[in-house]
C-alpha positions in Angstrom: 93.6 115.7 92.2 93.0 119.1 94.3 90.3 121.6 92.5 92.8 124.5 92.5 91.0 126.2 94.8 113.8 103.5 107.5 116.2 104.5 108.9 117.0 107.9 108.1 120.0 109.3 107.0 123.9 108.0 106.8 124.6 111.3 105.3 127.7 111.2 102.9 126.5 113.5 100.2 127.8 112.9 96.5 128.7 115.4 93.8 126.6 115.1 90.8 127.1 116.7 87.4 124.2 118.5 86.9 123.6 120.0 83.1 121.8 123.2 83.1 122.2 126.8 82.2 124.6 127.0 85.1 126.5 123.6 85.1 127.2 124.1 88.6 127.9 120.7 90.8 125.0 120.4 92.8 125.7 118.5 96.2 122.5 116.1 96.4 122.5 113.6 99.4 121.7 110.6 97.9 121.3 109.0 100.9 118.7 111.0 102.3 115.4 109.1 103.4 112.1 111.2 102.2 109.2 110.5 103.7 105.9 110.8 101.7 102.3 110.4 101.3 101.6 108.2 98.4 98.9 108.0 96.0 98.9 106.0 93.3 96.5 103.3 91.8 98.3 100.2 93.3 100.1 102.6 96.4 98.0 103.9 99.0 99.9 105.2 102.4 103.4 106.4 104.5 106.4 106.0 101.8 109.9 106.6 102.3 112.4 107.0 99.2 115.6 108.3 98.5 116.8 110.9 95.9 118.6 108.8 93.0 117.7 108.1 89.4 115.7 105.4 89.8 113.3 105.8 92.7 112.6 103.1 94.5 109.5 103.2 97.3 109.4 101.7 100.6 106.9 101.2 102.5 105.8 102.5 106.5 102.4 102.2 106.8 99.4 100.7 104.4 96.4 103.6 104.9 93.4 104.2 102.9 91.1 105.9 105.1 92.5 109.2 104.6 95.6 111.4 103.0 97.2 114.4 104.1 95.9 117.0 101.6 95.7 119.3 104.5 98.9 119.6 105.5 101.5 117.7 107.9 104.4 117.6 109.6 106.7 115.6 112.4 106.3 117.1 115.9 108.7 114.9 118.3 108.4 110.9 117.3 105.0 111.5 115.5 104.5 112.6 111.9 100.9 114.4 111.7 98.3 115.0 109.2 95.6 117.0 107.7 93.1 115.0 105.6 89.9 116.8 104.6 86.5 115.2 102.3 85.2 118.1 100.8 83.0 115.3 98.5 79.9 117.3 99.9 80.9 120.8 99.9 78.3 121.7 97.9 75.9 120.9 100.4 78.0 123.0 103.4 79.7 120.3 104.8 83.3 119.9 104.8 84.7 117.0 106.9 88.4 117.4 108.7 90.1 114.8 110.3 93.7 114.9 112.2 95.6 111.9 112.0 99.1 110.9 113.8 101.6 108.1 113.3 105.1 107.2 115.6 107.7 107.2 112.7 109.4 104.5 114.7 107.0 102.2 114.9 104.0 103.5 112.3 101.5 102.7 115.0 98.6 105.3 114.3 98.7 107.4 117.3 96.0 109.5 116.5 92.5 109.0 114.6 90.3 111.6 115.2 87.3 113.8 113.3 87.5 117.6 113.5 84.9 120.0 114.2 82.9 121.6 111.6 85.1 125.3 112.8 88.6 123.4 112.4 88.9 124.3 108.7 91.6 126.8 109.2 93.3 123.9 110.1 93.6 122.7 106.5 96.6 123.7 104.5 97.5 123.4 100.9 100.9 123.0 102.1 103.2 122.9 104.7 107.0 122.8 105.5 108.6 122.5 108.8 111.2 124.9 110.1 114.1 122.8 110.8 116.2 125.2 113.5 112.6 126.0 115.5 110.7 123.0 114.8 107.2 125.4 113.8 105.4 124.2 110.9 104.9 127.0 108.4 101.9 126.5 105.9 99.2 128.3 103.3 96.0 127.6 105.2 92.4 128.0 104.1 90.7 130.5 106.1 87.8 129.6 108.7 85.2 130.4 105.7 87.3 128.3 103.5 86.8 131.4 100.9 90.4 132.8 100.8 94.3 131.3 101.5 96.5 132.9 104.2 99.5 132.6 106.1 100.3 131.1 109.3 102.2 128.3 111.5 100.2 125.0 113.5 100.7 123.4 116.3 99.3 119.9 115.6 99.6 119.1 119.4 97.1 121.8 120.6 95.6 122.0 116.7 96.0 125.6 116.8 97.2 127.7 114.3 98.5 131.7 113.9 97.2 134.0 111.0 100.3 135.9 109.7 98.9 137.6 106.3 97.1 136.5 102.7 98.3 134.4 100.5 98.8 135.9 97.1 99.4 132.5 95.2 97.7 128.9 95.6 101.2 126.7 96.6 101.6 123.1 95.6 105.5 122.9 97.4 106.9 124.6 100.4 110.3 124.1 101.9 112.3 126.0 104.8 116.2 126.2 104.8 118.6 125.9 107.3 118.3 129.9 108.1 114.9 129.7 108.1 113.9 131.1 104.7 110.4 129.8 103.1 110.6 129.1 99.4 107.2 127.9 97.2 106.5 126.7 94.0 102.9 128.6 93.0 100.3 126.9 90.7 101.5 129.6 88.4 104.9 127.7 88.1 107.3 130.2 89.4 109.3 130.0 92.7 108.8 132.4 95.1 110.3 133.6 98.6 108.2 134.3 101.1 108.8 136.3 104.1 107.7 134.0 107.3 106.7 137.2 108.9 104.9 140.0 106.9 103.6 137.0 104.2 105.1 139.0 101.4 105.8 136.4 98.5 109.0 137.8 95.9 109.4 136.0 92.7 112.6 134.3 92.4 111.5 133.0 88.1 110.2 129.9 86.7 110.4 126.7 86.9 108.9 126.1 83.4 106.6 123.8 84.8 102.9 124.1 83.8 100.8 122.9 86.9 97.2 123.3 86.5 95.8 122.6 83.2 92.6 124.2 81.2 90.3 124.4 84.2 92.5 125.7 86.6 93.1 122.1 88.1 96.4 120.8 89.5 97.2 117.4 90.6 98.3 116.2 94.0 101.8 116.9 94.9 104.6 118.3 97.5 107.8 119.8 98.3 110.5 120.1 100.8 114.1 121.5 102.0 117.1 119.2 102.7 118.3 121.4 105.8 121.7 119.9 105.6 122.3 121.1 101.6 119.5 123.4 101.5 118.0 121.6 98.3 114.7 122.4 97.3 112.6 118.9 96.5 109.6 118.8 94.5 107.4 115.9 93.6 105.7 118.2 90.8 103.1 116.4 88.7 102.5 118.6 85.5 99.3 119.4 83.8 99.5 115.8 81.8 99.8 114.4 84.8 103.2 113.3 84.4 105.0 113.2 88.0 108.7 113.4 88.6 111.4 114.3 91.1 113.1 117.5 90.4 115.1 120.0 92.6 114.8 123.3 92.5 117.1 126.2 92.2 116.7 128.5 95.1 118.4 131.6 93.0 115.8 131.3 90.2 113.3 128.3 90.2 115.5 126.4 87.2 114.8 122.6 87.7 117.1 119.9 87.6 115.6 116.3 86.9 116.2 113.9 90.0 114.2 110.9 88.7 110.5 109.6 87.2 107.7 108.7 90.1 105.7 107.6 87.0 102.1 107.5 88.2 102.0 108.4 91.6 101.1 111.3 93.6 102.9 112.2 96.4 101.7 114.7 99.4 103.0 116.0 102.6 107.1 115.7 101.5 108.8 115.7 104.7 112.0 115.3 106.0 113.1 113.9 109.5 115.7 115.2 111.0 118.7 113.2 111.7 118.2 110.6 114.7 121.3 111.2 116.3 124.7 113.1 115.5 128.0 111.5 114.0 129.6 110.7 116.8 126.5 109.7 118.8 126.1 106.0 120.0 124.0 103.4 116.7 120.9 102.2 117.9 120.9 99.6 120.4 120.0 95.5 118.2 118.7 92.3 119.2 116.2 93.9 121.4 114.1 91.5 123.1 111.2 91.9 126.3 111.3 88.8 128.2 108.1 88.4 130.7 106.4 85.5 131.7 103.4 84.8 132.0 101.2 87.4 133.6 103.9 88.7 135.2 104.9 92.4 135.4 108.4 92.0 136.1 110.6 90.9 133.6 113.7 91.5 131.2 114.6 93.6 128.9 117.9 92.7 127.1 119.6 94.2 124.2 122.9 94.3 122.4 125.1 97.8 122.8 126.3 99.0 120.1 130.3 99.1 119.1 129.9 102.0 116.7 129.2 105.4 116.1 125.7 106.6 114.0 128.5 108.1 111.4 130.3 104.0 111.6 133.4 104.7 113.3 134.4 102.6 115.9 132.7 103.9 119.5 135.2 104.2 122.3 134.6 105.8 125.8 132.1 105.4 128.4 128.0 104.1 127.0 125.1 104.7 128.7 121.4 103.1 127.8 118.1 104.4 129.4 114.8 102.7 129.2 111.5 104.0 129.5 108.1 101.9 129.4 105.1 104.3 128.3 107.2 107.3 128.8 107.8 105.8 132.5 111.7 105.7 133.3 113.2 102.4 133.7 116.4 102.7 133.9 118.1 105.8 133.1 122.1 106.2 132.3 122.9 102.8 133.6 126.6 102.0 132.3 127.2 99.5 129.4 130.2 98.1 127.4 130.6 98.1 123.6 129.3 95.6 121.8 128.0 94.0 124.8 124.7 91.7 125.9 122.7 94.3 128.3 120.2 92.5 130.4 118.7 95.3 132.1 115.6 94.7 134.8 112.0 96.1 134.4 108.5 96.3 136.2 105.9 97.9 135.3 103.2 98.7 137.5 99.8 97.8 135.7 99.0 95.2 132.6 98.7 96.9 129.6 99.9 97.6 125.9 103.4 99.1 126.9 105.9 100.8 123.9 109.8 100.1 125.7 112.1 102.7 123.8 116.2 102.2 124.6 118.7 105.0 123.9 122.3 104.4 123.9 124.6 107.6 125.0 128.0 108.6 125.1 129.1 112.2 125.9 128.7 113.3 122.6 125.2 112.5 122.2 122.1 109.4 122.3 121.5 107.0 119.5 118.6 106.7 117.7 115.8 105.5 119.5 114.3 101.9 119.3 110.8 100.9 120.1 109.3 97.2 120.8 105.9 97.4 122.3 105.0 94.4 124.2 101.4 93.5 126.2 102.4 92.6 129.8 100.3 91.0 132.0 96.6 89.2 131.6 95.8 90.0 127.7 91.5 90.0 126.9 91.1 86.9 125.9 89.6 86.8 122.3 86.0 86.0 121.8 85.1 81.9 121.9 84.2 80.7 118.2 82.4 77.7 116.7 79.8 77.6 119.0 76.9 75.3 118.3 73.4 75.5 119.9 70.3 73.0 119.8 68.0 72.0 121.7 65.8 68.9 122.0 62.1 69.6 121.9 60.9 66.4 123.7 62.5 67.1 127.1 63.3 70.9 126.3 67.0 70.6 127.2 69.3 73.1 125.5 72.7 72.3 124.9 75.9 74.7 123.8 79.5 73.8 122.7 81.9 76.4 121.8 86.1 76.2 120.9 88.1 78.0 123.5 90.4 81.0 122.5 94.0 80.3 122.4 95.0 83.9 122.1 94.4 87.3 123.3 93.4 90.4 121.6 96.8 91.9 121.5 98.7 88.3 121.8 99.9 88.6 124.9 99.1 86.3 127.8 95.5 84.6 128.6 95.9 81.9 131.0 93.4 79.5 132.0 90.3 80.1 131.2 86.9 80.0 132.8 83.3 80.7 131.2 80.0 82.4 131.9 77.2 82.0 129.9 74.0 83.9 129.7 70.4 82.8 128.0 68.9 85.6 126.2 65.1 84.9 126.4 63.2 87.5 124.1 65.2 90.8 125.5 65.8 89.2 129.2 69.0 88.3 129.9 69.8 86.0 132.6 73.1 84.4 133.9 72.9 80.9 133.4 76.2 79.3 134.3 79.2 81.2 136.1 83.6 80.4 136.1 82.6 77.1 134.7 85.6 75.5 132.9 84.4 73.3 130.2 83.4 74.3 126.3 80.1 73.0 126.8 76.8 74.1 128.6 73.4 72.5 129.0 70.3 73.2 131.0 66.3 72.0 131.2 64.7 75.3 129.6 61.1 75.5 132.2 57.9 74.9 130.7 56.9 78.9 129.2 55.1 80.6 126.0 57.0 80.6 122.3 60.0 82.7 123.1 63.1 83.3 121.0 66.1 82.0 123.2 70.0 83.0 122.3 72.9 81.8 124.4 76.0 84.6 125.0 79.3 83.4 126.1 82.0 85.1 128.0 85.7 83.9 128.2 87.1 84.9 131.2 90.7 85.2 133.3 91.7 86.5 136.8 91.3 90.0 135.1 90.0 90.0 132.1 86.9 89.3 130.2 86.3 88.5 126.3 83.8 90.2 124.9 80.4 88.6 124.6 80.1 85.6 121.7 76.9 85.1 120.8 75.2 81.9 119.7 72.3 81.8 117.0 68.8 81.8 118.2 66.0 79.2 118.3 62.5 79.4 118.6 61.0 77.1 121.3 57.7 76.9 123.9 54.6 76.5 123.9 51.7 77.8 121.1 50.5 81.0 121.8 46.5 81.1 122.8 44.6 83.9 122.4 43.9 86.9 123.3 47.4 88.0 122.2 48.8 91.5 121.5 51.9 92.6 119.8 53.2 95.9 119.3 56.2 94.8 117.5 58.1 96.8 120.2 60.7 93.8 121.3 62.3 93.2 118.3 63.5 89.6 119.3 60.2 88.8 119.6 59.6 89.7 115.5 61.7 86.8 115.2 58.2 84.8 115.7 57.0 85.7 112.9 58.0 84.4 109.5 58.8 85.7 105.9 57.9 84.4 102.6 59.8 86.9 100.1 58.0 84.8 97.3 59.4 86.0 94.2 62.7 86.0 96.0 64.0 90.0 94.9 65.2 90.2 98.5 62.7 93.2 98.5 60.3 92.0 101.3 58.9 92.6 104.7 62.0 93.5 107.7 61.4 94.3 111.0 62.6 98.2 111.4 62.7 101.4 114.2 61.4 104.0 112.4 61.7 107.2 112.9 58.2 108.7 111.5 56.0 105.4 111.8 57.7 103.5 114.9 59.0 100.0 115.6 57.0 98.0 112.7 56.8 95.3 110.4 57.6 97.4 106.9 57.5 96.1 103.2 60.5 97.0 101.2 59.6 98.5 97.8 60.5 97.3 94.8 60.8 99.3 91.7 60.8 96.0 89.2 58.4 93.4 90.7 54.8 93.5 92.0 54.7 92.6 95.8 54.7 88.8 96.4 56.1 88.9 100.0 54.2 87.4 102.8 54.7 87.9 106.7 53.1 85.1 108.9 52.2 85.2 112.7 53.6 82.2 114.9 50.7 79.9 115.2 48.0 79.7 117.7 45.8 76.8 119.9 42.2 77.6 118.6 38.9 76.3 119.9 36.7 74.6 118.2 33.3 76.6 117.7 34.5 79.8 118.4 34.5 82.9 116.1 38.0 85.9 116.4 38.9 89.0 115.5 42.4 89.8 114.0 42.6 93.7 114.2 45.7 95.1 112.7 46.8 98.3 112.0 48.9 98.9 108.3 49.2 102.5 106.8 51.8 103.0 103.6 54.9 105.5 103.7 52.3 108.6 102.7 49.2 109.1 99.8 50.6 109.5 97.3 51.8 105.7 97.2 48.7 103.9 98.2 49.5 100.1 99.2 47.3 97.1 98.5 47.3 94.2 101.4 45.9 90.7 101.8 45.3 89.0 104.8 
């Protein structure tokens, strides 16, 4: 909760009864698609729904890593968002992150975290004009101290002060002549005046929002632009959440339908994809490439009728882009005919092909396929096993070959190159060979950890590196023999004996105040039992050494014990 402080639309709206003071028919387009940020115990993402009795969820996009409690709106095919962690504002920091998603595919289109100044940026709620396209919100001011007015541009993240806010909003909607309406935590519906910020009461809903401590739960609103209903996913005080609509003229509410336990932000409605007598979408869309080739086909179905259903007659049209790259553009098609239209594109790559169908009344809706053309990365090789025989000090490496790329698309044939990873050396051992396996006479040398790192490579594109695991092999150290612990592949020599097995024991680290070292991890509950022995060494007989080692413990006031 917030401390106070698919296929859109075959519009054919219905007459419902509605009983209230007025009992005026209230024209409710049942058919609407409402899109909405969920929140819910088992629901966590994108949701759209339509306004009927029993409200039934379906799901966009799956995403937990943030929500749009700071506003959002659509700006051309992308739907973008606000989400702000304010988990350690008492410490001063306030985290804001922008996030985008296409709403015809639900790719994420944009992930990114805000600087520590964008917090004017964060609204309690927004609503998008639907004539203009601005997106009209109460924002947080920079110090995050007060609420004002103002309208963001989420493609430059920008935003305009207009005037204070008087009330803390928890629903906003714009109607077709571009007046603002807002439910307050207060419960009453105001107007609000987009350009002087002046907020007039319009009466109550009879809602109570925020309960004893001045704390309201997560919810939206929005505007149906075609019947100038006012939506509102309220969630009361008790935290019961339900669909209502709300009367423009004096902020009465009539009960659309339950949302039972869930939460839902950033209410938003797309505006239609196309117009009535406008071309349906293009079907059976298919991108036909082989190989690693860039030139290809892209072949569809026309459609044979209109986005309202009536039959299409008259000249079609279908345009192509790849990327946003044209092509084809206004190339003639039939009704209800098999298109199979041409296409290069001029680099390998993830490419998003959208196809429009048009007549001379308007285009269809879009469609998008996305499609990797060309040479894919070839995944990482897997299984890999790694010994090696101590008698003639041969190593030997197997691995399983890829059978995919990274974005499933094309890999071809495969070569390898393999690398031997001696302490923090790194050597190329074996280059564009084409079997799974490697092997190789290691030369006569001191202890020294060895790894193996294995790169699966096409004509243009290489896996990333897989590594094997590591073995310690050569010959006994003899003194003298220094080690600063600096290389930490060579820490791997030594060995750990966490004795009373409370996984608090010794770990090589890079510390900050003391250095690279060997350190003991603390344990609240046990005494120290851990031990951390040296590789072994070729002594001579008769002969007295020194071991000198420096230890110190994290500060004084924690004095350590240590045997050796």
């Amino acid at each position: 909760f917030c401390d106070q402080t698919i296929s859109p639309f075959s519009e054919q709206p219905v007459t419902v009864m509605r009983v209230n003071r007025k009992a005026t028919p209230l024209m409710i387009n049942q058919n609407l698609t409402i899109l909405g940020n969920v929140i819910s115990k088992n629901l966590t993402g994108i949701y759209a729904f339509n306004p009927t009795p029993t409200i039934n969820l379906t799901e966009l996009v799956s995403y937990n890593k943030g929500f749009f409690n700071g506003g959002c709106g659509i700006v051309g095919d992308e739907l973008h968002g606000i989400y702000y962690d304010a988990s350690l504002a008492g410490w001063g920091l306030i985290w804001v992150y922008h996030y985008a998603f296409d709403i015809y595919t639900w790719d994420l289109t944009v992930e990114q975290k805000l600087l520590q100044n964008s917090n004017s940026l964060v609204a309690l709620e927004t609503a998008c004009d639907p004539t203009t396209g601005k997106i009209f919100g109460e924002f947080f001011t920079a110090d995050f101290q007060g609420m004002e007015w103002g309208e963001i541009d989420y493609a430059t993240l920008t935003r305009t002060t207009i005037a204070p806010a008087q009330h803390t909003y928890v629903a906003l909607g714009i109607t077709s002549d571009g007046r603002a309406f807002g439910v307050a935590d207060d419960g009453n519906l105001y107007q609000i005046d987009r350009t002087t910020g002046t907020e007039t009461l319009k009466g109550s809903t009879g809602i109570r929002i925020t309960n004893d401590k001045g704390i309201y739960y997560f919810q939206s609103g929005e505007i149906d632009p075609k019947t100038n209903e006012f939506y509102w996913a309220a969630t009361n005080s008790e935290q019961v959440s339900t669909l209502y609509t709300v009367d423009l003229n004096d902020g009465h509410l009539t009960e659309v339908g339950q949302l039972n336990d869930i939460n839902i932000l950033g209410m938003t409605i797309p505006k239609p994809r196309a117009v009535e007598d406008a071309p349906e979408s293009v079907t059976d869309v298919n991108l036909n490439f082989t190989n690693e080739s860039r030139t290809g086909m892209v072949s569809f179905k026309a459609p044979s009728k209109t986005y309202g259903g009536a039959a299409l007659a008259g000249n079609l049209k279908y345009t192509i882009t790849a990327n946003d790259e044209e092509i084809a553009k206004d190339q003639p098609m039939s009704s209800g005919a098999t298109v199979n239209a041409p296409a290069t594109v001029n680099k390998e790559g993830m490419y998003v092909f959208t196809i429009t169908a048009s007549n001379d009344k308007g285009q269809s809706p879009k469609v998008k396929v996305k499609k990797y053309i060309g040479y894919d990365v070839p995944k990482p090789v897997k299984d890999i096993t790694f010994s090696i025989e101590e008698a003639t000090r041969e190593a030997k490496l197997t691995w399983t070959a890829p059978t995919e790329g990274l974005n499933r698309g094309y890999i071809g044939n495969l070569t390898y190159d393999v690398y031997r990873i001696k302490n923090s050396d790194t050597t190329l051992v074996a280059n564009n060979i084409t079997q799974t396996s490697f092997s190789e006479i290691l030369p006569q040398a001191k202890l020294a950890s060895y790894t193996y790192a294995i790169c699966a490579v096409n004509t243009t594109q290489k896996s990333r590196l897989a590594k094997s695991n590591y073995k310690i092999f050569g010959d006994v150290f003899e003194p003298p023999y220094f080690d600063n612990f600096e290389d930490e592949s060579s820490s791997r020599f030594y060995k750990i004996i966490d004795n009373n097995n409370d996984w608090s024991t010794w770990e090589w680290v890079n510390d900050r105040d003391k250095g690279k070292s060997f350190f003991y991890k603390f344990s609240k509950k046990n005494t120290g039992d851990d031990w951390l022995i040296t590789p072994a060494f070729k002594l001579k007989g008769g002969k007295t050494y020194n071991v000198l080692f420096k230890a110190s413990g994290r500060n004084s006031f924690y004095p350590e014990r240590i045997e050796v």
